[in-house]
C-alpha positions as CSV (number, residue, x, y, z in Angstrom):
1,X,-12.3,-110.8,-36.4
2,X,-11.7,-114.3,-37.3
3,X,-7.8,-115.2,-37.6
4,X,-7.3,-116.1,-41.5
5,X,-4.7,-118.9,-41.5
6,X,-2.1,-117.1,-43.7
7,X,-1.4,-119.8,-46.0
8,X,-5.0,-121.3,-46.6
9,X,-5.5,-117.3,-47.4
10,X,-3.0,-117.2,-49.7
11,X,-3.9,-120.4,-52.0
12,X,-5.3,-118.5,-54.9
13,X,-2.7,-116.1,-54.8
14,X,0.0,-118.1,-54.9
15,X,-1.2,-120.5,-57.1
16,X,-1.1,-117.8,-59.7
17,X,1.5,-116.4,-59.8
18,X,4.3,-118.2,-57.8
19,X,3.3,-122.1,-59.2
20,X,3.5,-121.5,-62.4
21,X,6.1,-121.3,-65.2
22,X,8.1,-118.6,-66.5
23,X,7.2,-117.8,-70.1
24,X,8.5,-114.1,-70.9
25,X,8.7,-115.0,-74.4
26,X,4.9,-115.1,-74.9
27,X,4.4,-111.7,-73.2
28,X,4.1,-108.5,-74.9
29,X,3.4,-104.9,-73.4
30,X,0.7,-104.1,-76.3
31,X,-1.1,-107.5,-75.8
32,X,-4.5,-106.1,-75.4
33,X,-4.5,-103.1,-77.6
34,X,-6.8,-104.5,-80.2
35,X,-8.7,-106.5,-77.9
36,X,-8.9,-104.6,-75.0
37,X,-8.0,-101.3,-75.4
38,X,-9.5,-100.1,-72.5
39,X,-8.3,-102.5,-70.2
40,X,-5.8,-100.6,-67.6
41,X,-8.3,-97.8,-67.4
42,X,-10.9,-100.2,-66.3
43,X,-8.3,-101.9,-63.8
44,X,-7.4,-98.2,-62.5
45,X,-10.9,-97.3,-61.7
46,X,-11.6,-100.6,-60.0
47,X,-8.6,-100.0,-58.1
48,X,-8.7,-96.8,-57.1
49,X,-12.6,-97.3,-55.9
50,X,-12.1,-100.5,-53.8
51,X,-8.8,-98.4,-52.3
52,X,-11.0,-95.3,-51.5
53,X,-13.4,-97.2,-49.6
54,X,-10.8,-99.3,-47.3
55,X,-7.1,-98.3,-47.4
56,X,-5.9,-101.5,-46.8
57,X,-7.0,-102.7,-50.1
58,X,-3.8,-101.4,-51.8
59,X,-1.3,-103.6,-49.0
60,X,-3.5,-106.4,-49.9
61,X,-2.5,-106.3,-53.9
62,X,0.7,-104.9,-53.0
63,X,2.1,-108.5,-51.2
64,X,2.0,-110.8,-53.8
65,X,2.2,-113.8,-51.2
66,X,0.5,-111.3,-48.4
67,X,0.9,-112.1,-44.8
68,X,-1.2,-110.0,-43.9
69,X,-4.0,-111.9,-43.6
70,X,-7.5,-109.9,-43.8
71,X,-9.9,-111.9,-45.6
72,X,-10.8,-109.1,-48.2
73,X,-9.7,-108.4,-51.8
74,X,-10.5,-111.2,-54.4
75,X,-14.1,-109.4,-54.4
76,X,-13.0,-106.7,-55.7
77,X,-10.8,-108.8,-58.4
78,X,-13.9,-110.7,-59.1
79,X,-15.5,-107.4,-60.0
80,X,-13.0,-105.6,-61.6
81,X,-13.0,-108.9,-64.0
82,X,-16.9,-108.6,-64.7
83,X,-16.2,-104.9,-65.6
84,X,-13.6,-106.6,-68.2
85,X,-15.4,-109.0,-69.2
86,X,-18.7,-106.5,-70.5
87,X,-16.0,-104.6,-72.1
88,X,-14.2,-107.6,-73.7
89,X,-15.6,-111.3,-73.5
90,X,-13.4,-113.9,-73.0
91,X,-10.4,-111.8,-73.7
92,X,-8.3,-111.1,-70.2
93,X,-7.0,-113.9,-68.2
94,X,-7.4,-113.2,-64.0
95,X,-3.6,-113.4,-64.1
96,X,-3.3,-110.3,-66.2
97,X,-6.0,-108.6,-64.4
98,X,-4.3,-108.9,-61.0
99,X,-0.6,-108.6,-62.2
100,X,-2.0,-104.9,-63.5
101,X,-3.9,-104.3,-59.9
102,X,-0.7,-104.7,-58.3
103,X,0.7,-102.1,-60.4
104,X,-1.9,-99.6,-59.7
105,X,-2.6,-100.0,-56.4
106,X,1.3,-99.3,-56.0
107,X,1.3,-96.2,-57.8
108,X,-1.5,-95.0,-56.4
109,X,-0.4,-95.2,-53.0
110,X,2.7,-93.3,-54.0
111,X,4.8,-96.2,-55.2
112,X,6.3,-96.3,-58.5
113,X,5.0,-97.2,-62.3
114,X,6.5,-99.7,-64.6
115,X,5.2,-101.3,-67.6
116,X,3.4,-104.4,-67.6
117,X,3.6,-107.1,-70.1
118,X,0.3,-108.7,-71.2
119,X,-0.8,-112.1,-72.1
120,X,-0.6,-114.3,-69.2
121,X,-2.9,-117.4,-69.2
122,X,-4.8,-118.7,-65.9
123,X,-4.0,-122.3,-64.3
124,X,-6.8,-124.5,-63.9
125,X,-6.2,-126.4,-60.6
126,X,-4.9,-125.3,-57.3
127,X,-2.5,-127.3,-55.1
128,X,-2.9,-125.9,-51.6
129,X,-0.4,-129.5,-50.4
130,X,2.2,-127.5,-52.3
131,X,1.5,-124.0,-51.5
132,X,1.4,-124.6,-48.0
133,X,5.0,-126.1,-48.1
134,X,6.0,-123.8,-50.8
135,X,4.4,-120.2,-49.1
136,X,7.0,-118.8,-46.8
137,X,5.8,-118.0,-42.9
138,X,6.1,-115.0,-41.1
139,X,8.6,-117.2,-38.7
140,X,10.8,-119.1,-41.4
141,X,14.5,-118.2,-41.5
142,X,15.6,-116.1,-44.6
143,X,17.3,-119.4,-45.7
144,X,14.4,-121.0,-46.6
145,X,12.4,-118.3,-48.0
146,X,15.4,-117.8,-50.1
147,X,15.1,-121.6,-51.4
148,X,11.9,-121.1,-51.8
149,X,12.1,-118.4,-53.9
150,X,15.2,-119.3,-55.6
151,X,13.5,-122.7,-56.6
152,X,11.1,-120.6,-58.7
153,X,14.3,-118.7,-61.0
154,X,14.0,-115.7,-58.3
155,X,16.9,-114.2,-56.6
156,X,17.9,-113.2,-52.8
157,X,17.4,-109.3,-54.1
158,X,13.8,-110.3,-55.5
159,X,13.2,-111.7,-51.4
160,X,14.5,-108.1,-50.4
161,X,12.2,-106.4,-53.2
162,X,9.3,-108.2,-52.1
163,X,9.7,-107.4,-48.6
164,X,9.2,-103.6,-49.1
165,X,5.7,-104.7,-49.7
166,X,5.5,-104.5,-46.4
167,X,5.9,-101.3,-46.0
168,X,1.8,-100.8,-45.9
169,X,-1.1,-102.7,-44.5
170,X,-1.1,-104.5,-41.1
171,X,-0.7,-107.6,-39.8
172,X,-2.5,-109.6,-37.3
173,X,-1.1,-110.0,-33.5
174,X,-0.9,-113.5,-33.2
175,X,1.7,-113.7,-36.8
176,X,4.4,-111.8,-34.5
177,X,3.4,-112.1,-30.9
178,X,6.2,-114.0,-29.5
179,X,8.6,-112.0,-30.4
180,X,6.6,-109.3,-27.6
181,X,6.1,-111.9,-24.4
182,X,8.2,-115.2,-25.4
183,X,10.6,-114.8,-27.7
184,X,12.4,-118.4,-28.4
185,X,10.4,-119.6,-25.3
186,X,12.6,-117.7,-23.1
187,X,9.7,-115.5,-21.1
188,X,11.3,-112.6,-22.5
189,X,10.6,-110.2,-25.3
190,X,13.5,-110.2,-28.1
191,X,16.2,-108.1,-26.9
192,X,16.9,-106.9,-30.5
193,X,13.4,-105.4,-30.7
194,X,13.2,-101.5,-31.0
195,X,12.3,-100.4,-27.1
196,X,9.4,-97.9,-28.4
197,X,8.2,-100.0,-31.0
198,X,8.3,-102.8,-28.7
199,X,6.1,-100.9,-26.5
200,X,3.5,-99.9,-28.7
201,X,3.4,-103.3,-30.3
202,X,2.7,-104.5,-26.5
203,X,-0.3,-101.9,-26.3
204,X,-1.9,-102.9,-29.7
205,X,-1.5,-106.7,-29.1
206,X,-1.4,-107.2,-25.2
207,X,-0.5,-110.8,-24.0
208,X,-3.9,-112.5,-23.9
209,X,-6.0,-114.6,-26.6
210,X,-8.6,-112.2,-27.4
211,X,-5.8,-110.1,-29.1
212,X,-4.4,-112.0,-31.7
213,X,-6.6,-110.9,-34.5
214,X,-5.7,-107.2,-33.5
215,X,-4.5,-105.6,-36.3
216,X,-1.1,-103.6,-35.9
217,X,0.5,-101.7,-39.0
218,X,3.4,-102.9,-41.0
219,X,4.9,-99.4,-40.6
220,X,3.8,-97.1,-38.0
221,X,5.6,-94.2,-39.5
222,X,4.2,-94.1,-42.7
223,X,1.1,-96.7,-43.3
224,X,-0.5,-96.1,-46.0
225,X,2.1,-94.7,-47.9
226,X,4.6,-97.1,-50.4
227,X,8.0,-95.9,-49.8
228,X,11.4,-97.1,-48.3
229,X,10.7,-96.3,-44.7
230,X,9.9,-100.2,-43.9
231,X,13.5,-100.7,-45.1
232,X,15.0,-98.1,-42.9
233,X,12.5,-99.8,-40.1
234,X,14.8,-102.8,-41.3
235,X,18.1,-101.8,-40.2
236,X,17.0,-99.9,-37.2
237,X,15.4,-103.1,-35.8
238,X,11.9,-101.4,-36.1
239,X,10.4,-104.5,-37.8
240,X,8.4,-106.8,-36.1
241,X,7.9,-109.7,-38.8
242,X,11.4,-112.5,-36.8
243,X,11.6,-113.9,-40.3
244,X,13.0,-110.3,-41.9
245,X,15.1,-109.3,-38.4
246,X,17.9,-110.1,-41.0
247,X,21.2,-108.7,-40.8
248,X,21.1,-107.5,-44.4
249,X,22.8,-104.1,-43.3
250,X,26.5,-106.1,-43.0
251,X,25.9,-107.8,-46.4
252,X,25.8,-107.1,-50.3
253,X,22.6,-106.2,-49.9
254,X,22.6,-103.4,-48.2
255,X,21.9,-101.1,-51.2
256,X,18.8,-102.8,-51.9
257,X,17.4,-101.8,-48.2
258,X,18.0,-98.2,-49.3
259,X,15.3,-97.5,-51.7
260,X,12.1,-99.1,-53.0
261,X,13.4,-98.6,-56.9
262,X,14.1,-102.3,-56.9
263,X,10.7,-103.2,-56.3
264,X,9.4,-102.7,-60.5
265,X,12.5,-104.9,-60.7
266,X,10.8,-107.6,-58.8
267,X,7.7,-107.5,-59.8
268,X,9.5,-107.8,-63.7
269,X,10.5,-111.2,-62.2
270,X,7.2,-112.4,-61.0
271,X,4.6,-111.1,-63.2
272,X,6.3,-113.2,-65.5
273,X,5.2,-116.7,-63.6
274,X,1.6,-118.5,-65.7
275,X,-0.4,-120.7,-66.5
276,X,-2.3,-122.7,-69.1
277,X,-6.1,-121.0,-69.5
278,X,-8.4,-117.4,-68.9
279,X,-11.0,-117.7,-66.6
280,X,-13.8,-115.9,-66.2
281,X,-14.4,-115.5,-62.7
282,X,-10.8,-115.0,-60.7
283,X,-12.0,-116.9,-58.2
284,X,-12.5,-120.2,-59.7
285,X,-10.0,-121.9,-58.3
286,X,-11.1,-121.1,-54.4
């Protein structure tokens, strides 16, 4: 498998939804209930068919800027559009269409349902100079991904919510792998590392080039289930990604590593982030 540089992956995604500006005002839950009445039943089914033929699917629309980088997903966006657009021309922005994807792919890996609020409008351009500095790493301290985030009207508990996204999919070996052999350049593995998971990690991504694009799951406990288990991962130093190795568990925060409940919260936040047109092919900007 070819290794997917994380942040050229990302582009479109981020572009959408983490560029943009906030403009709740203009959103309203019943947005498409003339116009589209059908609309989150023809998301759902898309949805639920791309999941049933590859599980990872659901991590992919769950991480709204996704490290894990498999190069899959905005196929099935671009489909799930032309089924929306036979059912109602010019009528759905992308935006919309993958803000509601999210939602179901959550739920229907067990996660929970909120209610999304319609009427988002596409950007035109992309600006990969600016999502590249703007899209946090896997290895960036949590300061910056705070400031990232925070620059956008997000808070430290939205980077917390958005974490639990990784609670399913996987990641590729070479986004983590010197935390296993050469952590900090010392030679050594990080000390802090779970021994076991350490060890398995080791196993799926074995200190050689041919295994960076191995694929290792985001949490081995429960993988293709959205729940708070990645959290509890968290604060029993069972998570492999150096940038959330955070000692949330001795701050304020601590509640919101309890529970994905939060994680509607979050995605209140974001889905709120747009731009200026509807498109009718969501990968126009690519």
């Amino acid at each position: 498998m070819e290794i997917i540089p994380y942040r050229l992956y990302t582009v479109p995604l981020f572009c959408l939804l983490f560029l943009g500006h906030f403009v709740s005002g203009q959103l309203d839950y019943n947005f498409y209930d003339h116009s589209c009445p059908n609309l989150t039943g023809i998301v759902r089914n898309g949805v639920a068919s791309a999941v049933a033929k590859e599980t990872r699917m659901a991590a992919l629309f769950c991480a709204y800027t996704s490290m894990i980088v498999l190069s899959i997903g905005f196929e099935v966006i671009d489909a799930i559009k032309a089924d929306v657009e036979r059912a109602c021309p010019s009528t759905v922005s992308c935006a919309d269409i993958l803000t509601l994807a999210v939602r179901e792919a959550i739920y229907l890996v067990g996660g929970p349902f909120w209610l999304v609020a319609m009427g988002r409008r596409d950007g035109l351009t992309a600006n990969e100079t600016a999502a590249n500095e703007q899209l946090p790493s896997p290895i960036e301290p949590l300061e910056n991904i705070t400031a990232k985030f925070t620059s956008k009207g997000l808070t430290l508990k939205d980077v917390v919510v958005l974490s639990g996204a990784h609670t399913i999919g996987f990641a590729q070996c070479f986004t983590f792998k010197s935390r296993l052999f050469n952590f900090d350049n010392t030679g050594n593995p990080d000390p802090t590392l779970d021994a076991s998971l350490l060890q398995s990690l080791q196993q799926i991504c074995p200190n050689q080039a041919d295994s960076n694009t191995n694929l290792a799951p985001l949490d081995s406990v429960t993988t293709n289930k959205f729940d708070n288990v990645y959290y509890r991962n968290l604060v029993n130093n069972s998570d492999f990604f150096s940038q959330t190795k955070l000692s949330w568990g001795t701050t304020e925060l601590l509640p919101w590593l309890c529970c994905t409940t939060g994680f509607p919260i979050f995605c209140l936040s974001f889905q709120n982030i747009n731009g200026e047109d509807e498109l009718h092919w969501c990968t126009y900007w690519t």
